[in-house]
Structure formats: C-alpha cells, structure tokens
N, C-alpha and C positions, 0 to 999 in steps of 0.2 A: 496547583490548579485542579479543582474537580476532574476528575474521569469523565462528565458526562459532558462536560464543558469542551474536555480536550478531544473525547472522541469527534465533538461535532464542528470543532476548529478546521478540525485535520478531513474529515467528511469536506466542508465547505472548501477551504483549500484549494484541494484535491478536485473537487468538480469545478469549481470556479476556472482552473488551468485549461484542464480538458474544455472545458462550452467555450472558452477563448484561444485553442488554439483550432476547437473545430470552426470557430465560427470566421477567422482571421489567415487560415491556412489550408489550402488545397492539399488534398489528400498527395502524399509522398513529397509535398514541399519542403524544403529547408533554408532554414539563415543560418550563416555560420556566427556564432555568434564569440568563438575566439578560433579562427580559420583552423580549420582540420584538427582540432582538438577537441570541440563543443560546440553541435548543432542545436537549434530548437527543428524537428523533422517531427511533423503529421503523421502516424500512421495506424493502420487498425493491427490488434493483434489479436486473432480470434481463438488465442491458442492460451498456456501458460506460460512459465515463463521461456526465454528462449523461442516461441512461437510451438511448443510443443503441444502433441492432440489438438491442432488445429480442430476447429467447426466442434468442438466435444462440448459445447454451450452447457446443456443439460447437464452433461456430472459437473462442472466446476462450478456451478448457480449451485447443484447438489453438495459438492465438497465446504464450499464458500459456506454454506447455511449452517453446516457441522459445525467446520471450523470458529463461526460467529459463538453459534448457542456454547461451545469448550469454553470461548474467550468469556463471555456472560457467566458461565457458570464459578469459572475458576479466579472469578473476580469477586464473588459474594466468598470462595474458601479461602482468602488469603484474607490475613488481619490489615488493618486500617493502616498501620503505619510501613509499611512494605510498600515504600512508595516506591520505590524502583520497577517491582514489580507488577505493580499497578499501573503505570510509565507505560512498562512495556505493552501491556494488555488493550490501554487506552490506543497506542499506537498502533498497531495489530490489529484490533477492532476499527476503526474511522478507514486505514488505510485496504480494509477485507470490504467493507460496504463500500467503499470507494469502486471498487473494479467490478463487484458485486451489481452497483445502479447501472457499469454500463453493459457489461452483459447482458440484462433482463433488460433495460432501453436500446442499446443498441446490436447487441449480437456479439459486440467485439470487445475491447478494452482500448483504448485509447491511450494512445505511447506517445512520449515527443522529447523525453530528456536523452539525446545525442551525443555521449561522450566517442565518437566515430569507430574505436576499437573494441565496443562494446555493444550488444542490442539495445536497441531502444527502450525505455521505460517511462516511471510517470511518478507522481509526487504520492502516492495509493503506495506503490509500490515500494520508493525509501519510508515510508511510517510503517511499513510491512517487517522490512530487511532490519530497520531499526529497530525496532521493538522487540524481533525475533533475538536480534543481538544482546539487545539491552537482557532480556530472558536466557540467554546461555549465560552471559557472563552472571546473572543473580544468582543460576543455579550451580554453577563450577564454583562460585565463590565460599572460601571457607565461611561456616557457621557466624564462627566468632569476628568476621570482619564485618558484618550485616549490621549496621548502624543505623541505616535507613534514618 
C-alpha cells in the first residue's frame, strides 16, 4: 500500500473514532463492552502518555511537528523497498497527526480504548506504538535477514 495512502487510512480512522465517540459519549462515560476487561470510556487527556505534563499543549504540538518533519524526512533516506520500514514510518506518521489535529482543535487528545488495567488510549496511538515496534524490531534485526 502507498505510504501516502496508508498514512491517510490511519489519519481517517483514527479521527473518524474520536468525532464518534465525542459525538455518542458523555465525557468520562463508559460501555463495557467485555465487563471489567474492555471498556469503550470518553475521555480528554491533555497530557502524554500516561496523562503526563498535563496542560503542556504547546511543547507536544512543538515535539509532535519535530517528530512529524524526522518521520517525512527519514522516509525519502530509506530505499523503496524497506517496506517494513516504511510500514513503520507510515504508521508513526497518520497515528502523530492523529493526536496532533486534536491538540491544535481541541486542547486535548481524545482517549477511549479501555483495557480497565490500563490507561486509556486511542487508535493514533496503537499506529504510534506499532510502528514504533515494527521500527525497533527492523533496526535489531540482523543485516542479512532483511528481505523486505
């Protein structure tokens, strides 16, 4: 799949969830949706992850835009067929603009995926964690196993 294509899969996704769970769900509301193991829960997190540096809007719009331009950049230095890598990048990217629109629209980022033993998160955020994954395991991988 193009890069540019899957960046804007995972962009659309990703905000389609959030504008349907803001527009469907009262803020701190939850359904359990497999009881005490997996809620869908409304909620704002104005922080990173964990709800960390709450209200810090301005650096992480400022980190997020770094972070963006690394991903853009380091996407024209890797060759065409490193698709794994490329995978990651795509992922990484959709799921950075993702948290990124709601920052600069909303203030906050918008959380709703509920595993109860865990803080809340969002679909931005596994294209985030996946990508970043997919990206350690390219780079720990021996040379010679890289098939791509």
């Amino acid at each position: 799949m193009p890069f540019l294509l899957l960046v804007f899969l995972i962009l659309g996704i990703d905000q389609l969830s959030k504008y349907l769970i803001r527009t469907n769900f009262q803020l701190n509301e939850s359904f359990p949706v497999i009881k005490s193991i997996f809620h869908l829960t409304y909620v704002h997190n104005p922080g990173a992850a964990f709800g960390l540096l709450a209200n810090k809007t301005p650096l992480f719009v400022g980190v997020t835009l770094i972070v963006i331009i690394s991903i853009i950049f380091a996407y024209f230095r890797f060759e065409p067929d490193r698709l794994i890598l490329r995978l990651a990048l795509a992922l990484m990217l959709g799921g950075a603009v993702g948290n990124l629109i709601d920052r600069i629209l909303l203030g906050y980022v918008v959380d709703f995926l509920d595993f109860v033993f865990w803080p809340v998160f969002n679909l931005a955020d596994v294209a985030i964690v996946t990508g970043v994954t997919l990206l350690g395991w390219e780079i720990l991988r021996p040379v010679s196993d890289r098939g791509d």
